[in-house]
C-alpha positions in Angstrom: -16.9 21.8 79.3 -17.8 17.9 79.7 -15.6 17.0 83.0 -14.5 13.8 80.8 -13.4 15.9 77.7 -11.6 18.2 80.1 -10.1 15.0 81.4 -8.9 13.9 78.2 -6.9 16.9 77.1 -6.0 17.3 80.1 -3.8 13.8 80.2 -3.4 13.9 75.9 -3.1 17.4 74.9 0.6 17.2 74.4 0.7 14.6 72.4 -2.0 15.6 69.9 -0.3 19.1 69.6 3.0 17.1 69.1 1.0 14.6 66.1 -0.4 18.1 64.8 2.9 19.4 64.1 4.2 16.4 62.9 2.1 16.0 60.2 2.3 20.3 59.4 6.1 19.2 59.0 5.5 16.1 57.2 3.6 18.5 54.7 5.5 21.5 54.4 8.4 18.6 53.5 6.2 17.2 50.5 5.0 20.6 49.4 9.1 21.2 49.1 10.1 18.3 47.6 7.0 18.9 44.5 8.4 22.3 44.2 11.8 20.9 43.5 11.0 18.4 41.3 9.1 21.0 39.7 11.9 23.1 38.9 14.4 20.3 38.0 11.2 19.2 35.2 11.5 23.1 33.5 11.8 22.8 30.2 11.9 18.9 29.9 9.7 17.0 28.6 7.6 14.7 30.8 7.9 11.7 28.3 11.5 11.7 27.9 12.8 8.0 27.7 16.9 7.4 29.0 19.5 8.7 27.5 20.5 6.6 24.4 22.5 6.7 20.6 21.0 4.6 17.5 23.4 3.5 15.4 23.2 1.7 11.9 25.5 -1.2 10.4 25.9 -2.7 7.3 27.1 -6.7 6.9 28.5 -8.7 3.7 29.0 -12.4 2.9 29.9 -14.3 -0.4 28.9 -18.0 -1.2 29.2 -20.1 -3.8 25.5 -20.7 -5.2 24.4 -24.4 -4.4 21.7 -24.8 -6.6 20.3 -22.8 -10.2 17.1 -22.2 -10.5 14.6 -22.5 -14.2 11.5 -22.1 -15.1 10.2 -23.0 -18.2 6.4 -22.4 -19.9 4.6 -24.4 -22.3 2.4 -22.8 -24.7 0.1 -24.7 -27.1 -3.5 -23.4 -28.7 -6.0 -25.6 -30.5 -9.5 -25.3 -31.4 -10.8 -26.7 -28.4 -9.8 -26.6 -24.4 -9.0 -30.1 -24.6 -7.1 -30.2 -27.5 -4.5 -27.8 -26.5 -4.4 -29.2 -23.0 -3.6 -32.5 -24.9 -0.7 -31.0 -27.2 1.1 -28.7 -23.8 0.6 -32.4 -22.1 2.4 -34.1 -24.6 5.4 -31.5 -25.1 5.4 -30.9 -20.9 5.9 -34.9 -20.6 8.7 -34.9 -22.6 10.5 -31.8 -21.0 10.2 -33.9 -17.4 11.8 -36.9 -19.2 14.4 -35.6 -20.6 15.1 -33.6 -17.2 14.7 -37.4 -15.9 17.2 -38.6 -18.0 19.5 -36.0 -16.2 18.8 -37.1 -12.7 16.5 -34.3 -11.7 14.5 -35.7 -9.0 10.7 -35.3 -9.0 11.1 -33.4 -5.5 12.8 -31.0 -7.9 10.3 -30.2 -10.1 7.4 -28.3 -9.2 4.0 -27.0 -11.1 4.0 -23.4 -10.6 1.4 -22.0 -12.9 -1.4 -23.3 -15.0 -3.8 -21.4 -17.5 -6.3 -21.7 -19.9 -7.1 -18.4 -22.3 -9.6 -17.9 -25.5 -7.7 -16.5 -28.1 -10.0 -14.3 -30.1 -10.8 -12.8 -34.0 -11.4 -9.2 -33.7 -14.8 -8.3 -36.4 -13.6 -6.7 -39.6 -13.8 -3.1 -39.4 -16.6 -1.3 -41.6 -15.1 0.4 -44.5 -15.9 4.2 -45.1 -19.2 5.0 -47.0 -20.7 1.7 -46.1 -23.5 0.9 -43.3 -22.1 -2.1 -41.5 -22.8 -3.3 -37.6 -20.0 -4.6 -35.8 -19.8 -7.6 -34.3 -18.6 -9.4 -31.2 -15.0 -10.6 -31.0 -15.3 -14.2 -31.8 -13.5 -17.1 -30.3 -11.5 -18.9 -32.6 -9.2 -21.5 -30.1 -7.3 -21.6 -26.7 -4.3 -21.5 -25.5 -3.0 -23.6 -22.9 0.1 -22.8 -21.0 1.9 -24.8 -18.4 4.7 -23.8 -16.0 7.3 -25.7 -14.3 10.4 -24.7 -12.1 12.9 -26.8 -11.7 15.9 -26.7 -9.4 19.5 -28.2 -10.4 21.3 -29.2 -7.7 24.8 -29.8 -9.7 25.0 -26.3 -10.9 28.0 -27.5 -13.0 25.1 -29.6 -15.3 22.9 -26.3 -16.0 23.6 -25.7 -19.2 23.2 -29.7 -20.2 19.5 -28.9 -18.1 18.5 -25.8 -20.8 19.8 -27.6 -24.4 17.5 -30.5 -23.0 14.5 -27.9 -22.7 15.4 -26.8 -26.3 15.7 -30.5 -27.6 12.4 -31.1 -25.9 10.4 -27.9 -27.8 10.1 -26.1 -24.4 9.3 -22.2 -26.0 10.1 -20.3 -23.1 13.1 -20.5 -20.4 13.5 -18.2 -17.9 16.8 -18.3 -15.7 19.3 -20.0 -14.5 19.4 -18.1 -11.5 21.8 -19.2 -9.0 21.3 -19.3 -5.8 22.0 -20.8 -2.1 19.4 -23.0 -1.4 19.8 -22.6 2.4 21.1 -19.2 3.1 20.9 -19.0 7.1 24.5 -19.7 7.3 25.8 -17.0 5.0 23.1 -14.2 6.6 24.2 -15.3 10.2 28.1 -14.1 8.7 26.4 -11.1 7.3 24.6 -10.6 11.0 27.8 -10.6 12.5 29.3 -8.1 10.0 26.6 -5.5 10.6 26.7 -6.2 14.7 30.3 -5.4 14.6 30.3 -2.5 12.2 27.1 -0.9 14.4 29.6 -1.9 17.9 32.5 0.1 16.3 30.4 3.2 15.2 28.9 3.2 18.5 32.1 2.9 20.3 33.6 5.7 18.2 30.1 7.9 18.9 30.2 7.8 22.5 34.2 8.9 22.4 33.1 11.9 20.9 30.3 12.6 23.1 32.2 12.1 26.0 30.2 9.2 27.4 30.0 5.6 28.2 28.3 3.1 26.4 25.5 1.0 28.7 23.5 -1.5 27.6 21.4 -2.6 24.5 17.9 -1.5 24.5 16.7 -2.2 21.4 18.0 -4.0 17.9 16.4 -4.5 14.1 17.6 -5.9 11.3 16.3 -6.2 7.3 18.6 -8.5 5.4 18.3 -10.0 1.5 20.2 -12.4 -0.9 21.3 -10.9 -3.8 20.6 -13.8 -6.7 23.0 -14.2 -9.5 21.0 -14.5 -12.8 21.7 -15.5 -16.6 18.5 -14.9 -19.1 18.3 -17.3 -22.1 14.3 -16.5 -21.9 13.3 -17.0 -25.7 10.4 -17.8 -27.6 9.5 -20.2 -31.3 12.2 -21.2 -33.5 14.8 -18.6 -32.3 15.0 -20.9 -28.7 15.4 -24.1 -31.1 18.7 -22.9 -32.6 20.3 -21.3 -29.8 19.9 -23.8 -26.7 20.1 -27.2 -28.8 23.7 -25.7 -30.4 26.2 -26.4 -27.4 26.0 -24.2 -24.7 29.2 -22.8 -22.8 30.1 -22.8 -19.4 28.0 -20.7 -17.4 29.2 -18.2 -14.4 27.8 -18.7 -11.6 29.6 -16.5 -9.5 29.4 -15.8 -6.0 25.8 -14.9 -3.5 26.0 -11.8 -1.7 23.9 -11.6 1.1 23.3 -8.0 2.9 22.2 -7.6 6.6 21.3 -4.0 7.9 20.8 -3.4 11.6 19.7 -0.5 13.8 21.1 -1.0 17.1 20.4 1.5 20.4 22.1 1.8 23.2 22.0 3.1 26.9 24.5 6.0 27.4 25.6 7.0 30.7 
């Protein structure tokens, strides 16, 4: 053997056999610790997430409705495109002054739908035993058909609102529907509700399980107004009579607003 080498383990061999058996302990420590964690894993799944409940509450809250809401069509048809634009001009003009004349700002009013359609003569049908051809549907006018909805701020003047839409020819009405025009207030309440009535269900959960509520780890929530309406959606001559003869009071009601969360929580 190399004198050196000799030399070497000579002065060092204790110490490496010491290292060696160090790290064979080392080892045989991790190789028991694996097999532990090994066992305590049986029959667990390795994706499973803390230990938590999920619990669902529901939240209610009433307000009186701040504004109602109408929308009302004009329909005219002439022989040509500009012709009945003309005529559903004419008639919309007036239904915006007379809403004028009831202190419905412009800001109020709003243009929601616009069309233009061919109105059509379908061809005679052949009679039996004769040999005819068929034409083409033929065009015979259009009809032009503007829609407007209009917001009324003093709910109390909504029915003065629709016997002005009558006076004025309007053919079609559909609403009021009352409403809040800014509903964050009334779905915060209705938050609240549902927070407390998932916080009580939760509470009363964990009793019964025998455990201790932790913290939140995860929320959801899906809320919705629930709109009151009131249809006086009519059409020709029958809309003439009804809404320009006075119109009663109208209910307005109360807004519900609903609010469902899904709340989890940490159990320990």
């Amino acid at each position: 053997m190399n004198q050196s080498l000799k030399g070497f383990l000579d002065t060092h061999g204790k110490w490496l056999g010491f290292a060696g058996m160090a790290v064979l302990v080392l080892l045989a420590l991790f190789l028991l610790v694996k097999t532990v964690d090994a066992f305590d894993r049986m029959g667990k799944s390795p994706y499973s997430g803390p230990n938590v409940i999920t619990v669902t509450g529901t939240g209610k809250a009433e307000t009186p409705p701040t504004i109602a809401r109408i929308i009302f069509t004009v329909e005219e048809t002439a022989g040509t495109v500009a012709e009945a634009q003309s005529k559903a001009s004419v008639k919309t003009t007036a239904a915006l002054d007379a809403l004028h004349d009831l202190d419905i700002p412009d800001d109020d009013m709003q243009a929601t739908g616009y069309q233009t359609n061919p109105q059509y003569e379908a061809p005679q049908p052949c009679r039996p035993g004769v040999i005819c051809t068929q034409g083409s549907p033929r065009i015979i006018g259009y009809q032009v058909s503007q829609t407007v909805t209009v917001k009324v701020r003093v709910t109390d003047r909504t029915g003065e609102v629709l016997q002005a839409l009558g006076t004025a020819g309007v053919q079609n009405i559909s609403g009021p529907n009352f409403e809040v025009d800014d509903d964050s207030e009334v779905m915060a309440e209705a938050r609240g509700k549902a927070i407390e009535d998932a916080r009580q269900q939760a509470k009363t959960l964990a009793k019964q399980l025998g455990v201790r509520l932790g913290d939140v780890v995860s929320f959801s929530e899906s809320g919705y107004p629930t709109p009151m309406y009131e249809s006086f959606g009519k059409g020709g001559g029958a809309m003439d009579m009804d809404v320009r003869s006075a119109i009663p009071p109208l209910p307005q009601g109360q807004e519900e607003s609903v609010v469902t969360v899904s709340v989890t929580y940490e159990i320990k």
